[in-house]
C-alpha positions, 0 to 999 in steps of 0.5 A: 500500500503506498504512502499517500499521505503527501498526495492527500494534503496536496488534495485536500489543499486543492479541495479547499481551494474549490478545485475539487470537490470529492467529499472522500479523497481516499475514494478519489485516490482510490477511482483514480488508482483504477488509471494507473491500472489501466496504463500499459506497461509500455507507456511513457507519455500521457495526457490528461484532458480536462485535468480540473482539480488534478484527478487521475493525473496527479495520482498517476504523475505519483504512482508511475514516476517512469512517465511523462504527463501533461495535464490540460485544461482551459481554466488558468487559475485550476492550471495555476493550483496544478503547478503548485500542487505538482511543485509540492509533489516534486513531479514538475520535472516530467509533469507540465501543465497547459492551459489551452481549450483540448480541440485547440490543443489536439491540432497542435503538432507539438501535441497531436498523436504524440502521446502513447495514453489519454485519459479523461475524467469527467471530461464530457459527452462519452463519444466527444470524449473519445474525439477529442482524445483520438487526436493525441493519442499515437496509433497503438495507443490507448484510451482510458476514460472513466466510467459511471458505477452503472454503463449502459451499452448505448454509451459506447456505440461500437459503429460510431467507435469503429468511425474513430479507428478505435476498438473497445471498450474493454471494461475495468472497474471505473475505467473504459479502455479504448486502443487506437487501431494502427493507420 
């Protein structure tokens, strides 16, 4: 069991600042531990869309110290929160922060189909979801987004996830895990 202690005053400072509002940040930690799971071994770089108050990304920079990550959002004062908790973690050396709307981001050359994973927590509309990730992720890489208690089958129409070049969902308790097919 690793130490969290570190990750959960960083946090809980970010709840108090209204960046998070979990009521339990063990059950966080714990729904955003379910990511770390999903990564493949092989993954070196990660972005996270619409990262808010830093859920899964500051669990995973913490859990994989062998990765690369980039959390993403639009909002500058939740970006701001996220480079002082990222300072306060140690991870700003392999963790950079962006703040830039993520259909912007994805056209970008620096960012687009660079990164071998994608996540997304609370992000949007599941199939905009997987749109808008599809542009960072590299052929062969992967997908993960969270997942409610309860799925439907609707939420992932498989016709409108072959259209993306993606095959999945495989199902993971909290998460759905997407593979971009090869080009």
């Amino acid at each position: 069991m690793p130490d969290d202690s570190q990750l959960l005053t960083v946090l809980e400072s970010l709840r108090q600042r209204g960046a998070i509002g979990e009521v339990s940040l063990d059950g966080a930690i714990e729904h955003a531990t379910a990511f770390v799971a999903a990564l493949p071994p092989s993954c070196r770089t990660i972005v996270d869309l619409g990262s808010g108050g830093g859920l899964p990304g500051l669990v995973i920079a913490v859990r994989r110290p062998d990765v690369t990550m980039v959390l993403t959002d639009r909002r500058e004062r939740r970006m701001d929160l996220l480079r002082l908790a990222c300072a306060q973690l140690g991870v700003s050396e392999r963790v950079s922060v962006e703040t830039a709307d993520v259909t912007r981001l994805g056209r970008d050359p620096r960012f687009a189909e660079r990164f071998d994973v994608v996540t997304a927590r609370a992000f949007g509309e599941p199939m905009w979801t997987l749109e808008c990730a599809r542009r960072f992720v590299r052929p062969g890489g992967t997908i993960i987004v969270s997942e409610p208690p309860a799925t439907a089958a609707e939420r992932w129409p498989i016709a409108s996830i072959a259209a993306l070049q993606l095959s999945g969902p495989v199902r993971l308790p909290f998460v759905a895990v997407f593979t971009r097919l090869p080009s």
